[in-house]
Backbone as CSV, one residue per row, in Angstrom:
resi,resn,N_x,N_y,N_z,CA_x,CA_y,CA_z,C_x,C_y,C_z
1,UNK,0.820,-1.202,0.000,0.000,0.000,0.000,0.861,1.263,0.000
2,UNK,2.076,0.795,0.768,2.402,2.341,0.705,3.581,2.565,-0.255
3,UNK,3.813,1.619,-1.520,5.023,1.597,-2.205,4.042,2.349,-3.391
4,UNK,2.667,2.256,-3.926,1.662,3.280,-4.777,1.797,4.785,-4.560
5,UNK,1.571,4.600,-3.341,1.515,5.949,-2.704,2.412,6.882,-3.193
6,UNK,3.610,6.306,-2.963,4.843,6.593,-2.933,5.489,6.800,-4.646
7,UNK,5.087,5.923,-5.170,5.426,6.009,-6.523,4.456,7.165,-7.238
8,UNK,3.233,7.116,-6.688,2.119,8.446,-7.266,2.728,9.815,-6.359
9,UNK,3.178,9.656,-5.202,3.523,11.223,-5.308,5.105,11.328,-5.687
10,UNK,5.940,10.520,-5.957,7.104,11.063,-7.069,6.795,11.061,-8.081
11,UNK,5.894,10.640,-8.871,5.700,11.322,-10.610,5.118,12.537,-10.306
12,UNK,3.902,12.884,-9.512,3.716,14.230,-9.078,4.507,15.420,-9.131
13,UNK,5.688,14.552,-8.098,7.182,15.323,-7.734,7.722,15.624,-8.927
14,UNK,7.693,14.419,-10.097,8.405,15.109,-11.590,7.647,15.958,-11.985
15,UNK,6.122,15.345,-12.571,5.634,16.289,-13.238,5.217,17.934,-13.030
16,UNK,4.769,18.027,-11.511,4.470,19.165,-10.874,5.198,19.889,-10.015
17,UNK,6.724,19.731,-9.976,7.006,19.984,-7.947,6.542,21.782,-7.831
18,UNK,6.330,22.562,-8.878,5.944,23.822,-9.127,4.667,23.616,-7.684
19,UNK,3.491,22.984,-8.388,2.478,22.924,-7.191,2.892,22.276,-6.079
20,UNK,3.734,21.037,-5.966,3.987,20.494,-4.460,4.834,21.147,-3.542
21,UNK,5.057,22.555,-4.128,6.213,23.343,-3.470,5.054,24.066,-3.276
22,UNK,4.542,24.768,-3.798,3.175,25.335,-3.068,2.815,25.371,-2.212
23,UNK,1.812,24.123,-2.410,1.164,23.349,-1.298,2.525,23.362,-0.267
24,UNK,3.301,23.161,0.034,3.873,22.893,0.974,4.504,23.844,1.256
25,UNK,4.176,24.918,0.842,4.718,26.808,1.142,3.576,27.446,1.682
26,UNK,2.324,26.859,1.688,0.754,27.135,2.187,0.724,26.660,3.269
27,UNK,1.012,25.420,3.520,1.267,24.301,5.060,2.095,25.172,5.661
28,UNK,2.957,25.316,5.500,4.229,25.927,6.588,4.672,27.005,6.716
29,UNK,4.384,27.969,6.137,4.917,29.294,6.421,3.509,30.197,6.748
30,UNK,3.406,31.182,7.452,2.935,32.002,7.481,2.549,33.104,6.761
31,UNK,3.766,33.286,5.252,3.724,33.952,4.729,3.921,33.293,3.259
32,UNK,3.258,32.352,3.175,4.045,31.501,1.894,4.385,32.687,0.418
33,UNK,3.653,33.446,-0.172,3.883,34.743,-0.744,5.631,35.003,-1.135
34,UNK,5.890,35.079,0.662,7.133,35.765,0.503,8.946,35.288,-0.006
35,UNK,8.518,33.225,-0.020,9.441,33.043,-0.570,10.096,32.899,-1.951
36,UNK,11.282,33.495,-2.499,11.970,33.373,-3.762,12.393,32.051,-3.715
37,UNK,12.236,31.034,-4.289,12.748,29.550,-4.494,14.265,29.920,-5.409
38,UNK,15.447,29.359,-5.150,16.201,29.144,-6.173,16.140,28.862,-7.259
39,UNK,16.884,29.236,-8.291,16.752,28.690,-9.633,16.678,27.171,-9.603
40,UNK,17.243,26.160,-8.686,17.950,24.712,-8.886,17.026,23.909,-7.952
41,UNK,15.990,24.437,-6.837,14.978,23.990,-6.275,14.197,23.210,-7.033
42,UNK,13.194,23.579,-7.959,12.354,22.984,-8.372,13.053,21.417,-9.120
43,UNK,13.836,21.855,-10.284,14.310,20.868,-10.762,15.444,19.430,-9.907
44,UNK,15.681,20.063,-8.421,16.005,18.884,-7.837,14.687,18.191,-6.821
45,UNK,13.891,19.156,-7.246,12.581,18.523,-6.337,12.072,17.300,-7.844
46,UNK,12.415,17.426,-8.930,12.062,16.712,-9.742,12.904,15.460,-9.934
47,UNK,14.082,15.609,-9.343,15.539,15.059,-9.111,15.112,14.096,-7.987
48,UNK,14.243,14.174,-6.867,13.857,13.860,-6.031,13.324,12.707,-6.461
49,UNK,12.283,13.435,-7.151,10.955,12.481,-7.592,11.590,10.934,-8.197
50,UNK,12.447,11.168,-9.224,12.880,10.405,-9.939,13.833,9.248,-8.680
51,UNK,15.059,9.840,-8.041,15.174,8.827,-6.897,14.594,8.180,-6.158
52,UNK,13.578,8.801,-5.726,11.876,7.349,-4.650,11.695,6.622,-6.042
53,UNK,11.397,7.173,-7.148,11.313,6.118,-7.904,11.835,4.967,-8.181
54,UNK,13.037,5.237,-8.375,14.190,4.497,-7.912,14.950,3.586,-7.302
55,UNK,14.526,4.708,-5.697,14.524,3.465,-5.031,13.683,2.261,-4.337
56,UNK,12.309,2.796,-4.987,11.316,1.726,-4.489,11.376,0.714,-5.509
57,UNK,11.617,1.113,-6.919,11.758,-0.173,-7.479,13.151,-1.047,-7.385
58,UNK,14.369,-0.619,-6.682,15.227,-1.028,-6.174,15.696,-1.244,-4.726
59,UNK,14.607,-1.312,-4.074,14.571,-1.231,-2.509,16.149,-2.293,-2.238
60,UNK,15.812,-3.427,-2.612,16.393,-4.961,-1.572,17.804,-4.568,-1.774
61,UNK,18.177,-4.030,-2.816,19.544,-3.480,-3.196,20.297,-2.256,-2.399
62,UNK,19.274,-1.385,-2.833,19.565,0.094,-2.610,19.406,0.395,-0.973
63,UNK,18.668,-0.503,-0.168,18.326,-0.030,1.070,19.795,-0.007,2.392
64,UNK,20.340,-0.894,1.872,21.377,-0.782,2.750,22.629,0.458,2.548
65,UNK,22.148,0.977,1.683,23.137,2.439,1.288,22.467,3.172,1.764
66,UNK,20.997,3.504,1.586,20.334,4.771,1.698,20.040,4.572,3.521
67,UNK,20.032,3.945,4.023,20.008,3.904,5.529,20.897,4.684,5.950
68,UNK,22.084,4.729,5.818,22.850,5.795,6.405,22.284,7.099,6.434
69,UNK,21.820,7.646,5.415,21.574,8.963,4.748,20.167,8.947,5.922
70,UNK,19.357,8.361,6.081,18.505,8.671,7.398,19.140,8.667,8.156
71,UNK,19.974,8.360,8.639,20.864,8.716,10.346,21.542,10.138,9.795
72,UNK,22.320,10.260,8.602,22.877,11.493,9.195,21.565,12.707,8.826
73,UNK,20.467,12.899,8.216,19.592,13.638,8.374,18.820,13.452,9.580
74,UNK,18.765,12.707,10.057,17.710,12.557,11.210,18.089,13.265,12.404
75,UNK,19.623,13.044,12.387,20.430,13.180,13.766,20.289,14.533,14.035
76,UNK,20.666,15.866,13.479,20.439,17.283,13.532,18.836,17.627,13.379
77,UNK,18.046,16.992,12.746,16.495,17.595,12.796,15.975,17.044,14.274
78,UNK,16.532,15.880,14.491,15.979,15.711,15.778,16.703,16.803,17.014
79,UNK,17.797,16.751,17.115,18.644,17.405,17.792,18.420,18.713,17.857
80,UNK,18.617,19.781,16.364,18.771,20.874,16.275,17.625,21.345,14.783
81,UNK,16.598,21.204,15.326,15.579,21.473,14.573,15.500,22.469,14.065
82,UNK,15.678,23.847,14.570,15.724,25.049,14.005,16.756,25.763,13.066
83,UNK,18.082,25.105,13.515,19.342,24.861,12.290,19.310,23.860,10.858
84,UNK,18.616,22.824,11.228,18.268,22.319,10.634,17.179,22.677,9.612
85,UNK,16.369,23.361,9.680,14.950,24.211,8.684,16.002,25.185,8.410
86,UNK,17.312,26.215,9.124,17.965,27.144,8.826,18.474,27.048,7.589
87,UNK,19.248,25.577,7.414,20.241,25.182,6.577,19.044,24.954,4.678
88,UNK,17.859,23.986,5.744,17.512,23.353,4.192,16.302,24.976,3.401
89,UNK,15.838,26.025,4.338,15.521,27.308,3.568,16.217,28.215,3.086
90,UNK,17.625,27.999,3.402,18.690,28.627,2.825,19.334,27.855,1.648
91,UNK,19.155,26.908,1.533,19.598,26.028,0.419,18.176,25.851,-1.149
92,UNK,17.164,26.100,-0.621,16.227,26.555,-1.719,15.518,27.750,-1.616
93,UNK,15.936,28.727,-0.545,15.343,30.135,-1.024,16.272,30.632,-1.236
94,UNK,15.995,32.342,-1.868,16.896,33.200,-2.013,16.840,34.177,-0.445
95,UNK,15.785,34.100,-0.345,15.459,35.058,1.475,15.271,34.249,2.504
96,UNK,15.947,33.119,3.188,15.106,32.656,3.798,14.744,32.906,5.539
97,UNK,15.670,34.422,5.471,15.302,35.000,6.414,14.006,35.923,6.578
98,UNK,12.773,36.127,5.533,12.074,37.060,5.251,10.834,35.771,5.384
99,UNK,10.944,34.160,5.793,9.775,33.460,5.898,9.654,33.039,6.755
100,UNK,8.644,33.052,7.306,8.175,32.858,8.951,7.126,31.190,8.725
101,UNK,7.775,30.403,9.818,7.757,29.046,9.974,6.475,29.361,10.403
102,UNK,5.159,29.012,10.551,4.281,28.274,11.489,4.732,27.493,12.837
103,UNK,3.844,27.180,13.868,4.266,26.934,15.017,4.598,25.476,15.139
104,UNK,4.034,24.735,14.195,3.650,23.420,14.243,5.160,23.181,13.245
105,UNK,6.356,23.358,12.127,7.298,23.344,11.720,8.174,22.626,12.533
106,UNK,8.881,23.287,13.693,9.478,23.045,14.533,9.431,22.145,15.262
107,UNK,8.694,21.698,15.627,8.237,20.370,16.190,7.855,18.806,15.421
108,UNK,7.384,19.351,14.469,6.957,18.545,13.604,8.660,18.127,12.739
109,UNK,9.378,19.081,12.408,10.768,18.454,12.259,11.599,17.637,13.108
110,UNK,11.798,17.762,14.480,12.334,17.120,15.760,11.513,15.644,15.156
111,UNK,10.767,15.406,15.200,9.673,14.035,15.242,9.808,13.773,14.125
112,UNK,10.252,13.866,12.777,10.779,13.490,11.729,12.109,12.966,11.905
113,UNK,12.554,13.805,12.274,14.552,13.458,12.367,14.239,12.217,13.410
114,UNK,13.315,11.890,14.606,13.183,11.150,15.095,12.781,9.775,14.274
115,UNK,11.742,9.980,13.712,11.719,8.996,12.916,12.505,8.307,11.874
116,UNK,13.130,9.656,10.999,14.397,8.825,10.076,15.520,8.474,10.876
117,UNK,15.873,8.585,12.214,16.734,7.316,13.188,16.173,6.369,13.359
118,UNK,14.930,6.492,13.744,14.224,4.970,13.966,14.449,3.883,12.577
119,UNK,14.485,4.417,11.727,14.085,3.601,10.222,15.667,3.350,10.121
120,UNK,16.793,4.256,10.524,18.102,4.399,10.137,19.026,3.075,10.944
121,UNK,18.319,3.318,12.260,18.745,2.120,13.009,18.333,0.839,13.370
122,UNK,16.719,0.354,12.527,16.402,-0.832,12.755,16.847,-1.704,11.829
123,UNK,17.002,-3.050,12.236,17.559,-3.926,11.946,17.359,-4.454,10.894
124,UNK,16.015,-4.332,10.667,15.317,-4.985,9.436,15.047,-6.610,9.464
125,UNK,14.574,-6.981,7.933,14.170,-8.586,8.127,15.994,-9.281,8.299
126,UNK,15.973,-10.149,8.507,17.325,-11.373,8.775,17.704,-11.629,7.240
127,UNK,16.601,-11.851,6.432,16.345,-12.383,4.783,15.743,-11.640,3.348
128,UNK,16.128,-11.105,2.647,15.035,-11.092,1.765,13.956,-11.896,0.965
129,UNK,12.546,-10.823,0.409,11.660,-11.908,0.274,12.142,-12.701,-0.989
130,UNK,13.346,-12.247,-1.657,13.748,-13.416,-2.574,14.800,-14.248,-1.973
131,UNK,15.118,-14.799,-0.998,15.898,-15.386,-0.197,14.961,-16.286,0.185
132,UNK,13.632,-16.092,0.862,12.665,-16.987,1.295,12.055,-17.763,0.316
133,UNK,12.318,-17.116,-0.961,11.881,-18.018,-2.502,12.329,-18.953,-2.727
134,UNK,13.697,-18.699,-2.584,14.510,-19.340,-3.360,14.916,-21.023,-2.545
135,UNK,14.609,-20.818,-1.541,14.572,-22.100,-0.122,13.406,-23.906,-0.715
136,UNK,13.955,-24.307,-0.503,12.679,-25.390,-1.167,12.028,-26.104,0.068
């Protein structure tokens, strides 16, 4: 169920990230209006899209690389939440001192970074499900 999901909002992510940057400049800022996106934003939000693609159809492979990359993002959003939103609105706005977070941002990042440790540090299955196939 949730590998659809996932694959329908990264073609989204290609075809549209114009609106999913929106929408998600309406959710979280107070002033959504006021941010200038970088020139290189949108098209790595499309850059995005194309990697979940990626890696959901390459999970059994790809998962033991991309686990790291949740620990070292997780570790500062959980930790240092407000440096953390500092770093990634400065890396796709041009002002991103002129946009004001909502109250719910801040918190709601801590509990993300929490979660991509949780996913970063569990163990996972012992086998894959083509490992259990292949058994007679």
């Amino acid at each position: 169920m949730l590998r659809p999901l996932l694959l329908a909002f990264a073609i989204l992510e290609i075809l549209v990230p114009d609106r999913i940057v929106a929408r998600g400049e309406r959710l979280a800022f107070e002033n959504p209006e006021s941010g200038r996106l970088r020139p290189w934003t949108l098209p790595l939000a499309r850059l995005e899209g194309v990697t979940a693609i990626w890696l959901v159809r390459n999970r059994e492979t790809a998962w033991p690389g991309v686990k790291p990359l949740f620990a070292v993002l997780g570790l500062p959003a959980l930790l240092q939440p407000r440096a953390f939103l500092n770093v990634a609105l400065a890396t796709a706005y041009e002002n991103p001192e002129d946009i004001e977070l909502k109250s719910w941002v801040v918190p709601f990042t801590r509990a993300l970074g929490a979660c991509y440790l949780v996913v970063a540090l569990w163990p996972g299955r012992s086998g894959s499900p083509s490992d259990a196939r292949s058994e007679p």
